[in-house]
N, C-alpha and C positions, 0 to 999 in steps of 0.2 A: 474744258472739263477733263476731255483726257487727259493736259499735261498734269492736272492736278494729282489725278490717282498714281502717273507713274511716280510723281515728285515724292508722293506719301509712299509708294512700296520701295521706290530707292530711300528714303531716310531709314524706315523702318529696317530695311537691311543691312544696313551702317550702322546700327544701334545694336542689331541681334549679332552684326561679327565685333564689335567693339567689345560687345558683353561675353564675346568667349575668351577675350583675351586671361589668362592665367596672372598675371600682375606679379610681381615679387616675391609675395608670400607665397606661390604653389611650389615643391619639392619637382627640381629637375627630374627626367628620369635619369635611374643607374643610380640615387640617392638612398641610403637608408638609414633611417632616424633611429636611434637608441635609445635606449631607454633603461634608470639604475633598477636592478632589481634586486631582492634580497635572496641569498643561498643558503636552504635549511636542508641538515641531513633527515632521510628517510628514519622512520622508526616504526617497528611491528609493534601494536600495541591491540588490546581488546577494546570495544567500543562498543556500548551497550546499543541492545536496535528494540525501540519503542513506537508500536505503530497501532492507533488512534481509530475506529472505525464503526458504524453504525449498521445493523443488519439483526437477520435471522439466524440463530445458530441452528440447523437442523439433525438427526442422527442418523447415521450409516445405518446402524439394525436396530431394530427395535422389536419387546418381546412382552407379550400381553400375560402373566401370572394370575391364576387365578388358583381358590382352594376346590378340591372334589367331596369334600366334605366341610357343611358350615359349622364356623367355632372361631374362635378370636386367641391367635401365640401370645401367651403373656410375656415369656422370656425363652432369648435365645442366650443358649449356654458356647456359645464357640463364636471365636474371632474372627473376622477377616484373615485368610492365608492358613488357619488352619486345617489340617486334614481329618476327614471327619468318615468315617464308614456306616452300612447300609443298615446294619444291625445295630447301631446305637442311637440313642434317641437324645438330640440334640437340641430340644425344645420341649416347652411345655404351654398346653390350650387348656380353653373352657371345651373341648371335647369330649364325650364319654369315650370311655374306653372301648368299647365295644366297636365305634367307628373307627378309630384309630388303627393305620397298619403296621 
């Protein structure tokens, strides 16, 4: 019985160095393989950047507006970016006059 199991570890060990063998097709060392490749000049160019994503948008500040007297602006008379002073009245409500400052 014993000589059996050395019979089986020595084959087995004949087989594990036979399978290290490299064979032909392995690259010698100090070999090094080529390979063609293609040469493009660099070029600065602009390249749109599009990016894709799902979430929350939240705001940095945020500011609660309310009126100190009730009444509904029917129309404002000035633009965005206009400059507009304290003494001029730049809207017009269903406020009575009376409230109005």
């Amino acid at each position: 019985m014993k000589n059996v199991v050395w019979a089986s570890l020595l084959a087995a060990s004949g087989v594990m160095i036979a399978g290290c063998h490299g064979g032909e097709s392995a690259a010698t060392p100090g070999t090094v393989q080529t390979m063609q490749a293609r040469v493009v000049e660099s070029q600065d160019q602009q390249v749109p950047v599009s990016l894709r994503a799902t979430g929350t948008v939240h705001a940095r500040e945020t500011a609660v507006v309310s009126a100190q007297v009730m009444g509904r602006i029917q129309q404002v008379t000035v633009r965005e970016g206009d400059s507009v002073r304290p003494d001029k009245r730049w809207w017009s409500s269903t406020m009575p006059l009376c409230a109005r400052k």
